[in-house]
C-alpha positions in Angstrom: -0.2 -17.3 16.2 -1.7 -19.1 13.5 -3.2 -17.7 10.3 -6.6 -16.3 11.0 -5.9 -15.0 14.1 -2.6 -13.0 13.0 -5.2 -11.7 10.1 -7.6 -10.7 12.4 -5.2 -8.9 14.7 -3.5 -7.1 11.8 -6.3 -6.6 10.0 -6.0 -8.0 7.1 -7.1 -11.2 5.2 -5.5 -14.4 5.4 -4.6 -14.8 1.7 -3.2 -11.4 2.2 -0.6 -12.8 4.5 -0.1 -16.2 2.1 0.8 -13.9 -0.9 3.1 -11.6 1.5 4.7 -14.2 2.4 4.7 -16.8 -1.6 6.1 -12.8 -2.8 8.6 -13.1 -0.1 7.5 -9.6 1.4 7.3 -11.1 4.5 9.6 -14.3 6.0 8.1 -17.5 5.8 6.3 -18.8 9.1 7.5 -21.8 11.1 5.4 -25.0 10.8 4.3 -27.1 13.3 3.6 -30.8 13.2 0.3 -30.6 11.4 1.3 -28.2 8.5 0.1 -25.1 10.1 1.6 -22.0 9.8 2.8 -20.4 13.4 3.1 -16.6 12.9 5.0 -14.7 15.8 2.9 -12.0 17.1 5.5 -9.3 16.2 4.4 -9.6 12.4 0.9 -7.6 13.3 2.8 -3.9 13.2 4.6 -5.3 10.0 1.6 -6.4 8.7 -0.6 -3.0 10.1 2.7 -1.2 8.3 2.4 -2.4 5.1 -1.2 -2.4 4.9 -1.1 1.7 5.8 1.2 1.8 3.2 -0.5 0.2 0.4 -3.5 2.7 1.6 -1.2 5.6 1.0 -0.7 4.7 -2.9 2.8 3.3 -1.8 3.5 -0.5 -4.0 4.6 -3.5 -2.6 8.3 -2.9 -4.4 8.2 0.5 -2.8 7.7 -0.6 0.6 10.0 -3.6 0.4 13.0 -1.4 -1.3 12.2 0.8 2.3 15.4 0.1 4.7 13.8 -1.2 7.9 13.9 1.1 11.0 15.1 -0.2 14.9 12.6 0.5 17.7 9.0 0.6 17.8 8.7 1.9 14.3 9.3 -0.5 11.1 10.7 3.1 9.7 12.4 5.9 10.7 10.5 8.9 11.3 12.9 10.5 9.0 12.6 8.1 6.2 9.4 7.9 6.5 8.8 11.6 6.2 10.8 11.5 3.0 9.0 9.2 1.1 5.4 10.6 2.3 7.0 13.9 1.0 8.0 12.0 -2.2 4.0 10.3 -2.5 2.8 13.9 -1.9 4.2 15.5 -4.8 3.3 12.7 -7.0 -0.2 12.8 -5.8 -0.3 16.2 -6.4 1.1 15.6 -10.1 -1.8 13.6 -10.5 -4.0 15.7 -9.2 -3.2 18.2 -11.7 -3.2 15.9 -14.3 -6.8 14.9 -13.7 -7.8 18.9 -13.7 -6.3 19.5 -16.6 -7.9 16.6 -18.7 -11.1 17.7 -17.1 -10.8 21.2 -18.7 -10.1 19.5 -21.9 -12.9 17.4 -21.7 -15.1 20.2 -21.0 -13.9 22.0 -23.8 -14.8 19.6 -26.3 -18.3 18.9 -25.1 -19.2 22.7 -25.6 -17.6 22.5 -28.7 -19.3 19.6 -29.5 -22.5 21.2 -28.3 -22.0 24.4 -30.5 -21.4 22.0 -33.4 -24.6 20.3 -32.8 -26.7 23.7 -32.6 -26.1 24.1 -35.8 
């Protein structure tokens, strides 16, 4: 497959794919006789699975450093469990982070509007 049409079935854009594969996230495609890249059509759920992943706050280190499954799934329903269990709690973290600083920032505007009152 070449370039656009591996993007298009995957989703994504085809500079996408050139970093992915410059960054070594993905192998580098064959050539053919005129410099074109040939893509086989099993990179679209690699592609589709790193894309999701990005989505889900994971980074590209994270979802290299990820041991590759066997079967129909890039990785293990287990493993994958895990580290969605893992992104959970961090999101959550952040979550209450962010409600905490808004308290605090709330805070200071009616003190600041007391102050002002005056």
């Amino acid at each position: 497959m070449k370039i656009g049409e591996i993007a298009k079935a995957a989703g994504v854009t085809a500079s996408r794919i050139r970093f992915y594969e410059k960054r070594g996230i993905i192998p580098p495609a064959l050539r053919g006789e005129n410099g074109y890249r040939d893509y086989s059509p099993d990179l679209v759920g690699t592609l589709r699975y790193i894309d999701q992943a990005q989505r889900l706050g994971f980074t590209l280190r994270e979802i290299v450093d990820v041991e590759p499954g066997t079967g129909e799934h890039p990785v293990s329903c287990t493993v994958a469990i895990e580290l969605l269990t893992e992104k959970l709690a961090a999101v959550d973290e952040v979550i209450a982070e962010a409600k905490e600083r808004k308290q605090r920032i709330k805070a200071l505007i009616a003190e600041l509007d007391k102050t002002e009152a005056l």
